[in-house]
N, C-alpha and C positions, 0 to 999 in steps of 0.2 A: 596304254601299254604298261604292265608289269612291269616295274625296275627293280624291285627287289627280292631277293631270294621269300626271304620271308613270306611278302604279297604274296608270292604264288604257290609257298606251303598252306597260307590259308585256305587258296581255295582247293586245295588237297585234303582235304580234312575225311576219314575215313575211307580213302583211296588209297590203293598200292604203293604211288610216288611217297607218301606221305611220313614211310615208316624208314626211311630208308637213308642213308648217308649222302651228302648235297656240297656244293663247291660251286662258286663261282670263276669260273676261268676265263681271263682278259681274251678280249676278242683283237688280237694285235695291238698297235697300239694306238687305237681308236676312243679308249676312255669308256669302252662298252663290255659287257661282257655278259658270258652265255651264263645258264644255270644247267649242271649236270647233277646225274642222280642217279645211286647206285641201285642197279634193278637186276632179276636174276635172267635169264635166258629164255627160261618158261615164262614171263610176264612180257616179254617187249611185242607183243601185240597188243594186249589188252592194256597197258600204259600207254603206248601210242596212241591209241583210239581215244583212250581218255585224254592225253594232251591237247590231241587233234579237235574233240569236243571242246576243247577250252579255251581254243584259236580268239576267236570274237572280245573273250578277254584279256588276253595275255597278250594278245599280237604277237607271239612268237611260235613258228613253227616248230612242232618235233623233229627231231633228227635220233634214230635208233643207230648204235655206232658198238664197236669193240675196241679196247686196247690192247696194241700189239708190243709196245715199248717196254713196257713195265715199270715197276715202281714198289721200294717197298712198302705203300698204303696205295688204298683206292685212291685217295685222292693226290697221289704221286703221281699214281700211274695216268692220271686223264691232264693231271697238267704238263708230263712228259711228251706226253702224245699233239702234232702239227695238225691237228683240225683246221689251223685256219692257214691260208697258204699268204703269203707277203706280199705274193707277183705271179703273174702266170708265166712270168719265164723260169720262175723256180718251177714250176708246175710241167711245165714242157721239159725240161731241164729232165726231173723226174721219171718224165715218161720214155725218154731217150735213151735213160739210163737201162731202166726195164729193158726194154727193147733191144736194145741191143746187150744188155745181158744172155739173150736167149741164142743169140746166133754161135 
């Protein structure tokens, strides 16, 4: 498995991910944490697929995501944003909320 940002700009080397602004953000508080990378809206296919090709090494799956939070930098705004959820009763919580917002 790739644990570091860096390993896995390696193997980007003349790809898309490659050019692009990167951050690691803790995966709760597990000690782990993802690698994100800023990419334009026109590319999240064609970087996916390239991620996805590169599964076997990385052991780590793509995830194609927006941020709705904001932040005054990109990398504000993806560590502002709950990608990862605590509990699934925050999650249900969540959903409840939705839900019954609409009635």
């Amino acid at each position: 498995m790739i644990d570091s940002i860096d390993s896995f700009r390696e193997l980007l080397q003349g790809m898309p991910l490659e050019k692009g602004q990167s951050i690691n953000p803790p995966i709760l508080d597990t000690g782990e944490s993802a690698f994100a990378f800023e990419i334009f809206s026109t590319e999240v296919e064609e970087v996916w697929r390239i991620a996805r090709g590169l599964l076997s090494q990385t052991q780590r799956w793509p995830v194609a995501t927006t941020c709705w939070n904001g932040g005054s930098t990109w990398s504000e705004a993806i560590l502002n944003e709950d990608f990862f959820f605590d509990s699934w009763n925050s999650c249900f919580a969540h959903i409840r909320f939705l839900a019954s917002s609409k009635r």
